[in-house]
C-alpha positions as a Markdown table, in Angstrom:
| # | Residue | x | y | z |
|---|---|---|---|---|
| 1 | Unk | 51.7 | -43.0 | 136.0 |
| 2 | Unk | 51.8 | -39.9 | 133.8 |
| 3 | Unk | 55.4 | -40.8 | 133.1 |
| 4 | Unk | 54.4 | -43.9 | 131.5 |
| 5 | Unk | 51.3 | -42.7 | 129.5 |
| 6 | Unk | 53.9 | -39.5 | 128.7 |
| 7 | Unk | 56.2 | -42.8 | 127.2 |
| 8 | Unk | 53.5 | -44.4 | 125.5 |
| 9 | Unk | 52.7 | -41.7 | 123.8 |
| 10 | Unk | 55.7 | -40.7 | 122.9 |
| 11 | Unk | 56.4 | -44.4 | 121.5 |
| 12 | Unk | 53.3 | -44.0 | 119.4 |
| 13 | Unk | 54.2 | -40.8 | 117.6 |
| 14 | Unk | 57.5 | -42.5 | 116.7 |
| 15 | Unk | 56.3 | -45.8 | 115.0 |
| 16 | Unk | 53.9 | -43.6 | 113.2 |
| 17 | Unk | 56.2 | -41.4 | 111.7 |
| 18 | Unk | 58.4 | -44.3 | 111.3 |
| 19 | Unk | 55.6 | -45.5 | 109.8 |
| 20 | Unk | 54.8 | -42.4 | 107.5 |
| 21 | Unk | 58.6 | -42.5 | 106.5 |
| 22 | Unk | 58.8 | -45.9 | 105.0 |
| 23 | Unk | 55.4 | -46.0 | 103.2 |
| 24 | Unk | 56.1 | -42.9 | 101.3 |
| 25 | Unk | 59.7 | -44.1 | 100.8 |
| 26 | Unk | 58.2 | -47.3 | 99.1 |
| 27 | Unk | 55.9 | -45.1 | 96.9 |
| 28 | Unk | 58.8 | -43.1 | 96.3 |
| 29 | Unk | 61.3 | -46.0 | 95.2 |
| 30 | Unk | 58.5 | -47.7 | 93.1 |
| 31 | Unk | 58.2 | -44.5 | 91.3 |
| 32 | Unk | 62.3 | -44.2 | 90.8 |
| 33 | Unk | 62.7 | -48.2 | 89.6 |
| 34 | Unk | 60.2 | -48.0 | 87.1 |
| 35 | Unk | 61.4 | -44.7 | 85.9 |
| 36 | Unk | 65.0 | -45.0 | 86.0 |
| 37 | Unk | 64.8 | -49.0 | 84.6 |
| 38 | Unk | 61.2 | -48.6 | 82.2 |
| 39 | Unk | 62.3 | -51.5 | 80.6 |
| 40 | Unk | 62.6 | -53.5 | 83.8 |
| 41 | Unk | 59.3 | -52.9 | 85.5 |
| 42 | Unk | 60.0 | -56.7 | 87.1 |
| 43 | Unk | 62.7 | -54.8 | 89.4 |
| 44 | Unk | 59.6 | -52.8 | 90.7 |
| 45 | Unk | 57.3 | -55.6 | 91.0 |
| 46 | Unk | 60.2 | -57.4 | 93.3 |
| 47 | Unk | 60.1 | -54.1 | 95.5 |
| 48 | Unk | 56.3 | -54.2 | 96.2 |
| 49 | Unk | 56.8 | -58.1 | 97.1 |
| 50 | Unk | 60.2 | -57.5 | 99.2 |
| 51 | Unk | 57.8 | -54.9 | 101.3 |
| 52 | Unk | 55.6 | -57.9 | 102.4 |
| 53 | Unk | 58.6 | -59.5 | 104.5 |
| 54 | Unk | 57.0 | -58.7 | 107.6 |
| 55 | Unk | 54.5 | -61.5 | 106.9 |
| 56 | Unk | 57.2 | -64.2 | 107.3 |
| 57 | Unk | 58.8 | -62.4 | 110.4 |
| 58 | Unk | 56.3 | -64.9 | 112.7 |
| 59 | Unk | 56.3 | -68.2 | 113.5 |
| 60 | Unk | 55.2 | -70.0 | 110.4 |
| 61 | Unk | 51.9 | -70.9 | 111.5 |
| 62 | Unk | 50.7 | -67.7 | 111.0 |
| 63 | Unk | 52.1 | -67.2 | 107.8 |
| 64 | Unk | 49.1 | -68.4 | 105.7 |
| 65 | Unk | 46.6 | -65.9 | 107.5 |
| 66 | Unk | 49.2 | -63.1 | 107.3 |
| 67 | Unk | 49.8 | -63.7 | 103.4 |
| 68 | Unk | 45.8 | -63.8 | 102.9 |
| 69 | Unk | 45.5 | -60.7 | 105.2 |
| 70 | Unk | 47.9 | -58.7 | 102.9 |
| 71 | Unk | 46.9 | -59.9 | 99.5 |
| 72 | Unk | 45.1 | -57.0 | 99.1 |
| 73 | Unk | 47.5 | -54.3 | 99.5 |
| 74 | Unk | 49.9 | -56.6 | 97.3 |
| 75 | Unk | 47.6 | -56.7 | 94.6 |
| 76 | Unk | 47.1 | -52.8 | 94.5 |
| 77 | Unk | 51.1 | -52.2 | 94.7 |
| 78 | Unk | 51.5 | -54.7 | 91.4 |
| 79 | Unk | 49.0 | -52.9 | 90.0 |
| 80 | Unk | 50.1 | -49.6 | 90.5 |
| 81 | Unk | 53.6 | -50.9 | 89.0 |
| 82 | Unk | 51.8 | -51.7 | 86.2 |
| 83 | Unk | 50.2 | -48.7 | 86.0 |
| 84 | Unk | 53.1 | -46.6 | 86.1 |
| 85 | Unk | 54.9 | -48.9 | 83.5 |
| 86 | Unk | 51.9 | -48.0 | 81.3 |
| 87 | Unk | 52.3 | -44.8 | 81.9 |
| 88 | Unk | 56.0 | -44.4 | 80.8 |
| 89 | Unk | 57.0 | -41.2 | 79.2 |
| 90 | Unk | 54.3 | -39.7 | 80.9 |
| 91 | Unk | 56.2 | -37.8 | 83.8 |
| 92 | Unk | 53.0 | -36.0 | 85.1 |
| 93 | Unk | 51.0 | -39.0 | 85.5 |
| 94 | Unk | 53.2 | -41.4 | 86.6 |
| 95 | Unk | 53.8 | -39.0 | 89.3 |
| 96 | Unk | 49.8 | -38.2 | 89.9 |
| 97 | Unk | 49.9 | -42.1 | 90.4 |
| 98 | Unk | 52.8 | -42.3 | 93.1 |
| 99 | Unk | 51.1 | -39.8 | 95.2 |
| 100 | Unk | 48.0 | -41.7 | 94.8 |
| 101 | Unk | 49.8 | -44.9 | 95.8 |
| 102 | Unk | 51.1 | -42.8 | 98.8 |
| 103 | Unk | 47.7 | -41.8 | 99.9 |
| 104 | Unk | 46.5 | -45.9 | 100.0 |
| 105 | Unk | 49.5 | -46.6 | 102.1 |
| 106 | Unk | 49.0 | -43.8 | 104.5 |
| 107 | Unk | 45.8 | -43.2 | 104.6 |
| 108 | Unk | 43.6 | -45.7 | 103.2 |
| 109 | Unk | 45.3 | -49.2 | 104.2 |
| 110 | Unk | 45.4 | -48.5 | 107.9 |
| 111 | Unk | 41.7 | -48.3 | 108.0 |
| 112 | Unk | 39.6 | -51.0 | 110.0 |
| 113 | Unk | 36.1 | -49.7 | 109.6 |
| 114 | Unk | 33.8 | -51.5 | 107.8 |
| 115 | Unk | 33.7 | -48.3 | 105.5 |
| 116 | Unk | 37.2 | -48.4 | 105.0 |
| 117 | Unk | 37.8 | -52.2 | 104.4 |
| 118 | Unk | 35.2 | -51.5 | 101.5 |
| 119 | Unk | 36.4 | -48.7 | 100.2 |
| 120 | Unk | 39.8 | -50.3 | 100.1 |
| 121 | Unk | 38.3 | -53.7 | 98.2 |
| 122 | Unk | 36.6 | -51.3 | 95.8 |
| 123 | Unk | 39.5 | -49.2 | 94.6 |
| 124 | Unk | 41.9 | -51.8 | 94.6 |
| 125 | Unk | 39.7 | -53.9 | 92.5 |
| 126 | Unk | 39.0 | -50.8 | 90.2 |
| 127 | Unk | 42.7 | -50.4 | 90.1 |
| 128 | Unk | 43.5 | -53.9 | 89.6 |
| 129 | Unk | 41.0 | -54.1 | 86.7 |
| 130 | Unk | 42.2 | -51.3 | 85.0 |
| 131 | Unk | 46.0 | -52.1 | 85.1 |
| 132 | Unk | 45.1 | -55.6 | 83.7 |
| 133 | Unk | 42.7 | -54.0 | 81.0 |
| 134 | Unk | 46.0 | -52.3 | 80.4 |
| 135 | Unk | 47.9 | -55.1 | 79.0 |
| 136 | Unk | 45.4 | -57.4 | 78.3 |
| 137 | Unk | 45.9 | -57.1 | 74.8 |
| 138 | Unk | 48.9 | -59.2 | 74.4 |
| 139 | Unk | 47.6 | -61.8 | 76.5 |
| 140 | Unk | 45.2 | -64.9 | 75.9 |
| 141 | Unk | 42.3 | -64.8 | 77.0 |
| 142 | Unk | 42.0 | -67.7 | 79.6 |
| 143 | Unk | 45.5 | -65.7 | 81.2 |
| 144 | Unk | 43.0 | -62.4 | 81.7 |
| 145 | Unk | 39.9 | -65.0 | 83.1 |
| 146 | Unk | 42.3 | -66.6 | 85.6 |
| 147 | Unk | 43.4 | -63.0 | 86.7 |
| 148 | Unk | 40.0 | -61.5 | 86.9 |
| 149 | Unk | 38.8 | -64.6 | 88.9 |
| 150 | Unk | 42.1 | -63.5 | 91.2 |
| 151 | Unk | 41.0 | -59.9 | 91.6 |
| 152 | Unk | 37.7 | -60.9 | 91.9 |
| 153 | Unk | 38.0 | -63.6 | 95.0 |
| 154 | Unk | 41.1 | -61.2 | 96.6 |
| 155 | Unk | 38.6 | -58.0 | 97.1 |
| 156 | Unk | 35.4 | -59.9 | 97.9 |
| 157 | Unk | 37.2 | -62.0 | 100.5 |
| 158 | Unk | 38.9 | -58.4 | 102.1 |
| 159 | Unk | 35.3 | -56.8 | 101.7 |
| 160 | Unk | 33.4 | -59.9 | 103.7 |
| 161 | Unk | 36.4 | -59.5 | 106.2 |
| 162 | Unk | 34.6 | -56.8 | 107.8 |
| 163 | Unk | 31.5 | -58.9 | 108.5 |
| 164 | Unk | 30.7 | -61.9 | 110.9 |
| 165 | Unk | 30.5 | -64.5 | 107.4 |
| 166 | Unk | 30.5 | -67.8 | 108.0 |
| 167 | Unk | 30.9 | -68.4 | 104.3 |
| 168 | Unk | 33.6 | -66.0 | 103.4 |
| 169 | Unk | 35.7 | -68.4 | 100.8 |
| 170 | Unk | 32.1 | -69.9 | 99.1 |
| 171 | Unk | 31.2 | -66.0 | 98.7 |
| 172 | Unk | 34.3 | -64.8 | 97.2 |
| 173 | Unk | 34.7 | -67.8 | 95.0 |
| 174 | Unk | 31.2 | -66.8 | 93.5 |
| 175 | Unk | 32.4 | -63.3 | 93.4 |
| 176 | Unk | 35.6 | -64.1 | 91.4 |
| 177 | Unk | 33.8 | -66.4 | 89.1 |
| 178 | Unk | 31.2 | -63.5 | 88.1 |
| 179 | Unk | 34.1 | -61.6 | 88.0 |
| 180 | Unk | 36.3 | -64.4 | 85.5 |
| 181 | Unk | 33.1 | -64.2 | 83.5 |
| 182 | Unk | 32.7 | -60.7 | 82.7 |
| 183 | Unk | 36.2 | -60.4 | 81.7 |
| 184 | Unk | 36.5 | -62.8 | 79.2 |
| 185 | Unk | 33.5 | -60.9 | 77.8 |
| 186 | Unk | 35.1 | -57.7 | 77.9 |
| 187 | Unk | 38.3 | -59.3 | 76.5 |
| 188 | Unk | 36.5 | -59.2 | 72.9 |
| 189 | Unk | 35.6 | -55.9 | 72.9 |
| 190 | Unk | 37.0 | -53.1 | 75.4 |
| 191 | Unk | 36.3 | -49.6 | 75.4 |
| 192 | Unk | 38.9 | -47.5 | 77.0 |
| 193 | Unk | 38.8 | -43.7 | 77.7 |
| 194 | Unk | 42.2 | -41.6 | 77.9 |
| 195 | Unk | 43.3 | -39.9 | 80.6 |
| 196 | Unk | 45.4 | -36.6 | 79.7 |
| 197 | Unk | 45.7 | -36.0 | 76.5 |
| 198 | Unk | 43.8 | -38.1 | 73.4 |
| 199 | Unk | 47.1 | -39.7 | 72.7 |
| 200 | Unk | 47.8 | -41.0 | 75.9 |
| 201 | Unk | 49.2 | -44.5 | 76.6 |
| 202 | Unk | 47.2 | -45.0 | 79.8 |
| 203 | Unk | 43.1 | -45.1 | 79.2 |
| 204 | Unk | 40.4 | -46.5 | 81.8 |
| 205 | Unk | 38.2 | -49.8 | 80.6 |
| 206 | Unk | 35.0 | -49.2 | 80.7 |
| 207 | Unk | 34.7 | -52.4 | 82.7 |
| 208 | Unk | 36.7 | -51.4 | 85.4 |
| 209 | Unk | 34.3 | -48.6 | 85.9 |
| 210 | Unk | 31.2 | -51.4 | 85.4 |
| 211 | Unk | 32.4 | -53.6 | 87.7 |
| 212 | Unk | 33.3 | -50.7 | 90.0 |
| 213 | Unk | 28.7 | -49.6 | 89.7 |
| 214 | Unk | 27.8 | -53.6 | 90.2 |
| 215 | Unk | 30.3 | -54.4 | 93.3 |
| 216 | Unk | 28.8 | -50.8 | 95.0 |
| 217 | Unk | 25.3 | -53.1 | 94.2 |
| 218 | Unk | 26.2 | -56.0 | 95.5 |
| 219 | Unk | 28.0 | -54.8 | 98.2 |
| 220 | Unk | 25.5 | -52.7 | 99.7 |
| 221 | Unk | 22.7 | -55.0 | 99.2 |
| 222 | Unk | 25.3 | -57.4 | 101.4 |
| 223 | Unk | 25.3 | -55.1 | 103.9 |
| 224 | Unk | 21.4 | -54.6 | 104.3 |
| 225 | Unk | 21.2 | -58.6 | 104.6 |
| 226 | Unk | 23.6 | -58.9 | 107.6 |
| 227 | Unk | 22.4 | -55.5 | 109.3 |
| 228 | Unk | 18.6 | -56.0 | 109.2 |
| 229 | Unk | 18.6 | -60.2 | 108.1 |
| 230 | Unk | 16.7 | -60.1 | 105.3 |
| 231 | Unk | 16.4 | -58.1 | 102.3 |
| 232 | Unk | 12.9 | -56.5 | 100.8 |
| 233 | Unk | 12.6 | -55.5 | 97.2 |
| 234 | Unk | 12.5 | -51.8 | 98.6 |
| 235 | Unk | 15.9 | -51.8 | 100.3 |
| 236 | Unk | 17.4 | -52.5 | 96.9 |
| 237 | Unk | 15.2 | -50.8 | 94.6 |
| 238 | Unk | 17.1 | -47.8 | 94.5 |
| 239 | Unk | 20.3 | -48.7 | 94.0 |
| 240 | Unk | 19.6 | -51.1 | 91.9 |
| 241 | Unk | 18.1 | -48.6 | 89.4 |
| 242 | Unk | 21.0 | -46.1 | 89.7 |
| 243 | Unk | 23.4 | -49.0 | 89.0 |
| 244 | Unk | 21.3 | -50.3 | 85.8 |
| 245 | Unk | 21.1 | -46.8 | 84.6 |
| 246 | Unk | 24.5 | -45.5 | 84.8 |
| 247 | Unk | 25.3 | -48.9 | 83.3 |
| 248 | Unk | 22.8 | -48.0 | 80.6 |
| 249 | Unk | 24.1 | -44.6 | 79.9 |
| 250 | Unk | 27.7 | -46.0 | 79.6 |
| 251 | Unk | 27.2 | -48.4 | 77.1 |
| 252 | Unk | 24.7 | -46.5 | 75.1 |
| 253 | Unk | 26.2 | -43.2 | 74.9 |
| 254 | Unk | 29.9 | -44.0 | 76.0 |
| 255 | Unk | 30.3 | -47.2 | 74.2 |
| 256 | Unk | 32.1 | -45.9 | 71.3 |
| 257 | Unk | 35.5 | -44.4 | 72.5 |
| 258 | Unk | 39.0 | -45.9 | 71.8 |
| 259 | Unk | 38.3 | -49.7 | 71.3 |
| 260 | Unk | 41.6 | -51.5 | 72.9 |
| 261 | Unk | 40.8 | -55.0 | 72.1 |
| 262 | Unk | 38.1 | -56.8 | 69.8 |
């Protein structure tokens, strides 16, 4: 018996190092296409898909729940492409970025908590917003909507994952609509802030960060519903006001900082 639990364990320690090994080695090679081939960040993006073959290593049947369990993580890896493609030139911060990438697929994407599947929706959604915000600018408009509505739908539907919803795919449509519609507001005006130096290529939207206060709302006034089954004007009351005002303060005081698209 403790020959068998000795082997167990044994076998666990080698898948996760295994484990360890090729997550940091896909971090690794993302960082080396797109900086050996800056021109070719597609090579990259065909890396972060090639990593998802394991979702077509079962019988097909499963493939349509596998692909909708992973969209997530494949949204946050074509977005942190993008992000180091924006980021070109920029040694230091493209490799602040890898190890950031790292962290997500070591740490963060193995979660299963409820806390960790929404911290996972909320920073890939930041992180998706902001590497579209990035590029946005030579794009139409109704291209950005149909992308936000993407991200939007993808990070509510991982985030209602976590809960006993009956209604997951009406919910996340809503989501990614209100999403859709704030970006094709913020695709006439965006404020951006730099990161590094003033110069700097890659900047923050300001909407990333606002969409990042309002899904913290929504999401915890969510989770009051479910956990207590209904929802007084107290529970939210709070929150609510921190949200509005940080909101406030942003685009009062913060609204006037490296317009990227008007």
């Amino acid at each position: 018996m403790e020959l068998i639990k000795t082997a167990r364990k044994h076998g666990s320690l080698v898948s996760e190092i295994v484990y360890f090994i090729l997550n940091v080695g896909l971090a690794l090679g993302v960082f080396g296409v797109v900086y050996l081939f800056p021109n070719l960040p597609v090579l990259a993006y065909l890396l972060v898909i090639l990593s998802k073959w394991r979702i077509f290593a079962v019988r097909p049947r499963f493939w349509w729940d596998n692909f909708q369990t992973n969209l997530l993580d494949l949204l946050l890896g074509l977005s942190v492409v993008t992000l180091l493609a924006t980021a070109r030139d920029e040694i230091v911060l493209q490799i602040a970025i890898t190890v950031l990438y790292g962290i997500w697929l070591v740490v963060l994407k193995p979660m299963s908590s409820r806390l960790g599947v929404q911290t996972q929706a909320t920073i890939a959604q930041f992180v998706a917003v902001t590497a579209l915000f990035s590029t946005a600018y030579a794009w139409s408009s109704w291209t950005l909507v149909v992308i936000m509505w993407l991200i939007g739908y993808i990070s509510a539907r991982h985030m209602l994952g976590a809960y006993e919803e009956d209604e997951i795919t009406l919910l996340s449509l809503v989501w990614g609509f209100l999403m859709a519609e704030i970006g094709w507001v913020a695709y006439h005006w965006t404020i951006a802030y730099s990161v590094g130096s003033p110069d700097s290529i890659f900047k923050i939207p300001q909407i990333a960060i606002i969409i990042t206060m309002l899904s913290y709302f929504v999401g915890r006034s969510y989770g009051i519903y479910k956990k207590k089954g209904t929802m007084n004007a107290s529970d939210v009351l709070w929150p609510g006001l921190f949200v509005a005002g940080t909101i406030l303060v942003i685009l009062i005081f913060f609204n006037g900082l490296d317009p990227i698209n008007s």
